[in-house]
ZADODO-783244 format. One record per residue (C-alpha): residue number from 1; residue in three letters; chain; x, y, z. Coordinates in steps of 0.2 Angstrom, whole numbers, plus 5000, padded with zeros to 4 digits. Last residue first. Layout:
<pts>
+-----+-----+----+------+------+------+
|   i |  aa | ch |    u |    v |    w |
+-----+-----+----+------+------+------+
| NUM | Ala |  A |    X |    Y |    Z |
...
+-----+-----+----+------+------+------+
</pts>
This chain:
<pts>
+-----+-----+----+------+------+------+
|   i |  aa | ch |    u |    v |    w |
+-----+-----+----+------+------+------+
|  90 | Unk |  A | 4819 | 5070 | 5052 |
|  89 | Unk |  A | 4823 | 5052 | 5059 |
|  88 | Unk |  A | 4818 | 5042 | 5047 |
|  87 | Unk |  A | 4828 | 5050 | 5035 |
|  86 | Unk |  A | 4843 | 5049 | 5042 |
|  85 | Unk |  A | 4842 | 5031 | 5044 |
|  84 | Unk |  A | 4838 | 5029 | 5026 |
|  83 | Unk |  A | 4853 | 5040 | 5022 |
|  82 | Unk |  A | 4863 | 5027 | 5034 |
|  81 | Unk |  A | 4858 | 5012 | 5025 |
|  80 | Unk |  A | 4860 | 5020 | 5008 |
|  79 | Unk |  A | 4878 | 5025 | 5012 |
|  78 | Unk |  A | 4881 | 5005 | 5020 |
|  77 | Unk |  A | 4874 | 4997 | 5002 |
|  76 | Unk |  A | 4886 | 5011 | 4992 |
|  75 | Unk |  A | 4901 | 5007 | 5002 |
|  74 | Unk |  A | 4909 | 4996 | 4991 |
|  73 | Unk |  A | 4905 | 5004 | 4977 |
|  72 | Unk |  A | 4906 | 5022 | 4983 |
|  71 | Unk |  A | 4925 | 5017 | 4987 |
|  70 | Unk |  A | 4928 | 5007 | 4972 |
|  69 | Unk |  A | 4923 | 5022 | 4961 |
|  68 | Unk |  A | 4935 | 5035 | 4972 |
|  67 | Unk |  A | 4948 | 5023 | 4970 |
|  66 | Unk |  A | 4946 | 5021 | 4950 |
|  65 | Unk |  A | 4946 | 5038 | 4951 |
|  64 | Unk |  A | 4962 | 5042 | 4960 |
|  63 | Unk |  A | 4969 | 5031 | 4951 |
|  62 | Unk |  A | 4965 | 5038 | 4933 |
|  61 | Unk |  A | 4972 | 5052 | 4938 |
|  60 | Unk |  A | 4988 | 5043 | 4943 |
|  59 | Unk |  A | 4989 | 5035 | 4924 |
|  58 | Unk |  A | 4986 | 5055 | 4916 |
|  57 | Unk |  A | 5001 | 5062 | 4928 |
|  56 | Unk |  A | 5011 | 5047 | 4923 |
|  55 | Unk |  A | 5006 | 5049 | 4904 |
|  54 | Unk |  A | 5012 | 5067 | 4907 |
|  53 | Unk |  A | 5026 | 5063 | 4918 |
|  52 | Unk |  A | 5038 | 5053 | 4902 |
|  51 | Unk |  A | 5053 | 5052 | 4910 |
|  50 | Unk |  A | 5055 | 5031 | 4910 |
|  49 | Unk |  A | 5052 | 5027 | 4925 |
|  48 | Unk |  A | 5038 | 5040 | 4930 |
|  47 | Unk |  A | 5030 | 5031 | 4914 |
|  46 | Unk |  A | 5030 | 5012 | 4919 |
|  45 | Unk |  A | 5025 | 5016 | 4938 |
|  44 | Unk |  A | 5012 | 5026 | 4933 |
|  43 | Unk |  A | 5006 | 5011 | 4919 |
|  42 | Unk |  A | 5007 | 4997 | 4933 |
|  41 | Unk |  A | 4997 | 5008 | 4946 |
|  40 | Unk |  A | 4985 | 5013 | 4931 |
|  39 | Unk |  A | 4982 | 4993 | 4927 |
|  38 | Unk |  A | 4981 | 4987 | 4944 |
|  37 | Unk |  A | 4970 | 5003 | 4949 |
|  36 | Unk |  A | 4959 | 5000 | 4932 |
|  35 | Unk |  A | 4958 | 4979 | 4937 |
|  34 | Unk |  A | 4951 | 4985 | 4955 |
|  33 | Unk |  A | 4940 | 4998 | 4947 |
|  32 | Unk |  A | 4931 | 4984 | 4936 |
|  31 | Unk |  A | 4929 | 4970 | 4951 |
|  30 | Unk |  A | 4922 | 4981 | 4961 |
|  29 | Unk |  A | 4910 | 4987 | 4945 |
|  28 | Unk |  A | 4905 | 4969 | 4944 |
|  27 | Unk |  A | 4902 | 4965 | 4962 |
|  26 | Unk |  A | 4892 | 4981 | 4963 |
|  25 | Unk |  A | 4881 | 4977 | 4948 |
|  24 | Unk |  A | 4880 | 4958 | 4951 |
|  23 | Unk |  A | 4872 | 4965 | 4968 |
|  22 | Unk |  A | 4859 | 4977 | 4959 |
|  21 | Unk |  A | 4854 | 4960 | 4948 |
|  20 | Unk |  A | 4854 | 4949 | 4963 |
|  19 | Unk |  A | 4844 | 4962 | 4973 |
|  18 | Unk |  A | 4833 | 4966 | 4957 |
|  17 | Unk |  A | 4828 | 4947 | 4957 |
|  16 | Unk |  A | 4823 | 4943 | 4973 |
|  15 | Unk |  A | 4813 | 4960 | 4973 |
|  14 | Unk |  A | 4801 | 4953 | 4956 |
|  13 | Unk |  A | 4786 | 4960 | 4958 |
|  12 | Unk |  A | 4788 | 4976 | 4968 |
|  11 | Unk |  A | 4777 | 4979 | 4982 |
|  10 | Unk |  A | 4790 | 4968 | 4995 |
|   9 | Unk |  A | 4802 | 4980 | 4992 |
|   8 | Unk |  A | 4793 | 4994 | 5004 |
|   7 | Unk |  A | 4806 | 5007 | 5004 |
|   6 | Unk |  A | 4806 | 5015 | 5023 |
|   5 | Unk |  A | 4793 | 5028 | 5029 |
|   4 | Unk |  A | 4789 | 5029 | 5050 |
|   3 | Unk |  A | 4777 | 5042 | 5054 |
|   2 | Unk |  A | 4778 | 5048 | 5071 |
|   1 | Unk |  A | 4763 | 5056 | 5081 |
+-----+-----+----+------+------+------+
</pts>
């Protein structure tokens, strides 16, 4: 005997509208780390120049986790997707 759970959507009241809320959300925060990595990539660039590696050091931390925020973003619908998958199957 298999028992099948997935998110029933349909039971909340308002779905159509926590889909386009939740997908404003991702588009926004997209949109947010791709303007930090311009920013941070301009500011790295800037500082190594010019000598000053701790501002540099600071500029390509703040790369890496404006990357690592556009990557979960991005892939955050696919994660879930899997996870769900997963689940079923256990």
């Amino acid at each position: 005997m298999t028992t099948v759970v997935y998110p029933d959507l349909g039971a909340v009241a308002s779905a159509a509208q926590l889909r386009e809320i939740v997908g404003a959300l991702l588009m926004t925060s997209l949109v947010v780390a791709v303007l930090v990595v311009v920013a941070c990539a301009a500011t790295w660039a800037i500082a190594s120049g010019t000598g000053n590696y701790r501002v540099a050091t600071r500029a390509r931390l703040g790369m890496v986790v404006a990357c690592g925020t556009a990557l979960l973003a991005g892939a955050g619908s696919a994660i879930v997707n899997f996870l769900l998958q997963v689940g079923a199957t256990i």
